[in-house]
C-alpha positions as CSV (number, residue, x, y, z in Angstrom):
1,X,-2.6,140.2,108.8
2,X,-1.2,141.9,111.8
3,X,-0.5,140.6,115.4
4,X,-0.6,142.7,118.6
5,X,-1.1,142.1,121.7
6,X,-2.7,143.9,124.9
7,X,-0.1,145.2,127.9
8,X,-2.6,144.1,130.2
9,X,-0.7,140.6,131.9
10,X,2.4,143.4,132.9
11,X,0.1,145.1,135.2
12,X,-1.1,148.3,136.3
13,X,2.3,149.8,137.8
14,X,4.2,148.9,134.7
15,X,1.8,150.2,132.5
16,X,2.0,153.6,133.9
17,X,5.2,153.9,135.0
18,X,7.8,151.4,132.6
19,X,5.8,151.5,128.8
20,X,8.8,151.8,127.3
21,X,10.2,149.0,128.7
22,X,6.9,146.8,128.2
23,X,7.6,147.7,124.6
24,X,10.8,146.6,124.3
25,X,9.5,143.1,125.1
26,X,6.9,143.7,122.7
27,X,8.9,144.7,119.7
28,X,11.2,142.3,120.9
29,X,8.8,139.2,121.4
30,X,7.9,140.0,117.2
31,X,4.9,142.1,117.4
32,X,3.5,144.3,115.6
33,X,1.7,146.8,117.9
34,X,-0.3,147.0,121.0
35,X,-3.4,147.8,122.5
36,X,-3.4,149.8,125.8
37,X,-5.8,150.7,128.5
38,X,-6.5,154.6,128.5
39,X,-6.7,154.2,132.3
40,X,-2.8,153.8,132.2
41,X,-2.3,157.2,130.1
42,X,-1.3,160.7,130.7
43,X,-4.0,162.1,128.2
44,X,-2.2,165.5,127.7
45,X,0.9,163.7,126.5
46,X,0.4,162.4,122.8
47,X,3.7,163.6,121.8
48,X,5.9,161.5,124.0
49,X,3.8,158.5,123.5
50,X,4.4,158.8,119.9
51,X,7.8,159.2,120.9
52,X,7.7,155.7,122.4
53,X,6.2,154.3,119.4
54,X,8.7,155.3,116.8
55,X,11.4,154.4,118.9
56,X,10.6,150.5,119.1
57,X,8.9,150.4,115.9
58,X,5.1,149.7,117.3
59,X,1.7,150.3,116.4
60,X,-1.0,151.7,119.3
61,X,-3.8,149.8,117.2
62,X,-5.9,150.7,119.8
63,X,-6.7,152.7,123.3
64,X,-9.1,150.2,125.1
65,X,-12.4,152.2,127.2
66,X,-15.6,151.0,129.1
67,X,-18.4,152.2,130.9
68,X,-21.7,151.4,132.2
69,X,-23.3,152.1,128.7
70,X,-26.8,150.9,130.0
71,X,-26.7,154.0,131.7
72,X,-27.4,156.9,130.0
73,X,-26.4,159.5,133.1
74,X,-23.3,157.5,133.3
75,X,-22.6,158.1,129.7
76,X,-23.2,161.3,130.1
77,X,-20.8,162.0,133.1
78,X,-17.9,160.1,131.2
79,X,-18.4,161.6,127.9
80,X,-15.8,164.7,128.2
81,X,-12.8,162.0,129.1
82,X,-14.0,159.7,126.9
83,X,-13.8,162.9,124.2
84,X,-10.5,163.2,125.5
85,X,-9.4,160.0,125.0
86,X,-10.6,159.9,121.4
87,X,-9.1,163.1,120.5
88,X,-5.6,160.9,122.0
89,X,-6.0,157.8,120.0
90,X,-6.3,159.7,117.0
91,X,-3.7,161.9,117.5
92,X,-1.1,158.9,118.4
93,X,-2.6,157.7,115.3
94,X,-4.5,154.6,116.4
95,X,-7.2,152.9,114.5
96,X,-9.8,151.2,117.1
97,X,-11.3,152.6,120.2
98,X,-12.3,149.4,121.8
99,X,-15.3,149.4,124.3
100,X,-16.0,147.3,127.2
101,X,-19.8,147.2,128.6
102,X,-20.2,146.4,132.3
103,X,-22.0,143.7,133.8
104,X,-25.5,143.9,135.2
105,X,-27.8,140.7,135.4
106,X,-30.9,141.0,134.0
107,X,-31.0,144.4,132.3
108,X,-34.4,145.6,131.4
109,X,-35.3,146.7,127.5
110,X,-35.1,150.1,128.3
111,X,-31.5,149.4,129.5
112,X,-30.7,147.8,126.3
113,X,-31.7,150.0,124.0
114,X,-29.9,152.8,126.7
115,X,-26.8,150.4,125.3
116,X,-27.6,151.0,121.6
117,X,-27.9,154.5,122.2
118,X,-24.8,155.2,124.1
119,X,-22.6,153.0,121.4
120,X,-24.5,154.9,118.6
121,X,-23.5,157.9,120.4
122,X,-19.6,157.2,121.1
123,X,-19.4,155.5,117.7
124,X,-20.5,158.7,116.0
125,X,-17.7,160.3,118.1
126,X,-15.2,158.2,117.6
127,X,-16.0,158.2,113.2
128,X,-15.2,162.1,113.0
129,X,-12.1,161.6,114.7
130,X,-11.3,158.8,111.9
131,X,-11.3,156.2,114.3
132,X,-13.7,152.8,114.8
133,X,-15.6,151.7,117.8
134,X,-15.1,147.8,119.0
135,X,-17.6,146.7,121.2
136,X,-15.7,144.4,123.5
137,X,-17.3,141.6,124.8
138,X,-17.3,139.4,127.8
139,X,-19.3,136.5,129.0
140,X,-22.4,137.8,129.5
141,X,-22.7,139.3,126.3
142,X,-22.7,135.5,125.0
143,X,-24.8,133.3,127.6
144,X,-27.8,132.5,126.4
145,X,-26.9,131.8,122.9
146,X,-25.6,135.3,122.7
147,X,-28.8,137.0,123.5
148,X,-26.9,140.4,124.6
149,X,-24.5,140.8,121.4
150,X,-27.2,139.6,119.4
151,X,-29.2,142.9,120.3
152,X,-26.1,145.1,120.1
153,X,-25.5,144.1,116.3
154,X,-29.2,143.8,115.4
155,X,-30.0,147.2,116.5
156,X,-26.5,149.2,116.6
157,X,-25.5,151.5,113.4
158,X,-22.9,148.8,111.6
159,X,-21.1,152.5,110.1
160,X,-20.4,152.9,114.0
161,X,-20.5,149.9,115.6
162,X,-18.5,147.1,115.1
163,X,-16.6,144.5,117.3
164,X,-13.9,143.2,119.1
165,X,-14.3,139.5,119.4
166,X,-13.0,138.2,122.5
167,X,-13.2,134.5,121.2
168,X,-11.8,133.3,124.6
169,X,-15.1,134.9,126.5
170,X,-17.6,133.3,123.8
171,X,-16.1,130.4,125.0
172,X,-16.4,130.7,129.1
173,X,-19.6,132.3,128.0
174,X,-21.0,129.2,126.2
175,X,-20.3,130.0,122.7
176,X,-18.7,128.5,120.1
177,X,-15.7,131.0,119.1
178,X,-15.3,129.4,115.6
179,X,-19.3,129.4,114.6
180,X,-20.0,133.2,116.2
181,X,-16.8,134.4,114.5
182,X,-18.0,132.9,110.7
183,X,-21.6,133.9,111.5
184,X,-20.7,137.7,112.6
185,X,-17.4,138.2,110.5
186,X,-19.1,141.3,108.8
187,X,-19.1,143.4,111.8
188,X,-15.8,142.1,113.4
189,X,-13.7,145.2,113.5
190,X,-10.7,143.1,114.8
191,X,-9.9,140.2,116.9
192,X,-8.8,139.0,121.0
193,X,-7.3,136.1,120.4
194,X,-6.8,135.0,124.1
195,X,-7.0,131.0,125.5
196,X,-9.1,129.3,128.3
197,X,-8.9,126.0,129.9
198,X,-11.8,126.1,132.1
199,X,-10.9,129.0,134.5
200,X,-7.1,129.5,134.2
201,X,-6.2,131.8,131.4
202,X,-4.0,130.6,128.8
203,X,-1.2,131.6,126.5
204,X,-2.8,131.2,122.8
205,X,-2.7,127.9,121.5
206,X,-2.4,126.0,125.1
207,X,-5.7,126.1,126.0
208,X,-9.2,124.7,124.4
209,X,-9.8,127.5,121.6
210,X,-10.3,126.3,118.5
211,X,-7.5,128.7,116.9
212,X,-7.0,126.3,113.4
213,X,-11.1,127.1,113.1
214,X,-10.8,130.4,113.9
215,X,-7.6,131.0,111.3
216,X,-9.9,129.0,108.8
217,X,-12.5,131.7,108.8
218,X,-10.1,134.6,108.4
219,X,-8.7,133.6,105.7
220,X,-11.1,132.0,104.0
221,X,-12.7,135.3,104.6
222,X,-9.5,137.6,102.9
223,X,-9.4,139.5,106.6
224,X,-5.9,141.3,106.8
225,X,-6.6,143.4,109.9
226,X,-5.1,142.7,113.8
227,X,-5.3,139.8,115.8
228,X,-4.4,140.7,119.1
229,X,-3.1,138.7,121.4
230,X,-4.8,138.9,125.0
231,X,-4.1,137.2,128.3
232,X,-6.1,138.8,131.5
233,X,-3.7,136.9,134.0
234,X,-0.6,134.8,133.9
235,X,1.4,132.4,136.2
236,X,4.8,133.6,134.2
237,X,6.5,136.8,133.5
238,X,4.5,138.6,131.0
239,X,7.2,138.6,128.0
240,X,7.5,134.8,128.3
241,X,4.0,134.2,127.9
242,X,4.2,137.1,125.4
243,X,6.4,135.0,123.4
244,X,4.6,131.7,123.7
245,X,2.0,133.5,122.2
246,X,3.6,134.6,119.9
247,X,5.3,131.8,118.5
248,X,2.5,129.6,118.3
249,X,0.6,131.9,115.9
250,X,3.9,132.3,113.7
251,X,5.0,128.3,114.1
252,X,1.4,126.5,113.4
253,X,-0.2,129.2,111.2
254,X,2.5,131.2,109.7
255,X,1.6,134.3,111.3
């Protein structure tokens, strides 16, 4: 297996303006790559970001996208970036374009299946450029016993669609991280591995996740892709918590 980890807890300003240095603590906290934001990239430079890669020795596993997919006319206005950034991941030679859905409550069928569509559609996209869509979820995909990821597996292409399972999120979203992880392992593309205690994100392995469960189903499942480290907020410099992370994957598990 292979552990990364998402830039997102050194913020906006750093991401745009200091990657290098946030990959220095990367490589330096024992990582193996990164995922990134495409929000936080100059598109038309895939040269110089490989640059960055070879230099510390990274991986961009993956260049992280969203949208209001129950939208078709929102899809459609995105769709040239969104080309853009595909044709960017794989030319930096990334393997995942994970997807974020936006929140609306109560979304109508028609809106669902608009959902199905639109990841059909971007999956397709992202296959000929030899990359794989990662639906990313949140919480809303999993209250109500995961009614909304439920429908995207059931009824998505599973050639185009996979996920990214954010087993922090199944938690706030109800879920139970360990049981959704076993019962949809076949269409896990990859993994967030990101802690919770009630609303204060965590570094991995402080919080209320049930990592040794969820390290239980990988490997008694033979997976040897990424799991990715993820924290949306922290109270300490981003390379600490980084670290904490990271150490508690390689001290308990041997990671």
């Amino acid at each position: 297996m292979y552990i990364g980890i998402q830039t997102r807890p050194w913020g906006p300003e750093r991401n745009r303006n200091d990657l290098d240095g946030i990959l220095a603590e990367i490589a330096g906290a024992g990582y193996d790559g990164f995922e990134i934001g495409a929000q936080h990239l100059d598109l038309t430079q895939p040269a110089g970001f490989r640059g960055l890669l070879e230099r510390h020795g990274l991986r961009a596993l993956g260049i992280h996208v969203g949208g209001e997919i129950y939208d078709l006319q929102s899809v459609a206005d995105a769709l040239a970036n969104l080309e853009r950034t595909i044709a960017f991941a794989a030319e930096v030679g990334a393997s995942y374009l994970p997807f974020s859905g936006k929140l609306k409550e109560h979304k109508t069928e028609a809106e669902l299946q608009h959902q199905v569509e639109s990841l059909n559609k971007i999956g397709a996209l992202a296959r000929e450029a030899g990359l794989q869509l990662c639906y990313h979820n949140h919480y809303w995909e999993i209250q109500h016993q995961e009614a909304e990821l439920r429908h995207l597996v059931a009824n998505t292409d599973p050639a185009l669609v996979s996920l990214c399972l954010d087993v922090a999120w199944v938690k706030r979203g109800g879920g139970d991280p360990v049981a959704v992880a076993a019962e949809m392992f076949e269409r896990v593309g990859y993994f967030h591995f990101k802690d919770t205690q009630d609303d204060t994100w965590m570094e991995v392995g402080y919080g209320t996740v049930d990592f040794s469960g969820l390290v239980g189903v990988v490997r008694e499942r033979g997976y040897d892709g990424w799991l990715v480290v993820e924290q949306d907020e922290t109270s300490r410099a981003p390379v600490e918590s980084a670290r904490m992370s990271r150490a508690y994957l390689r001290d308990t598990f041997g990671l």
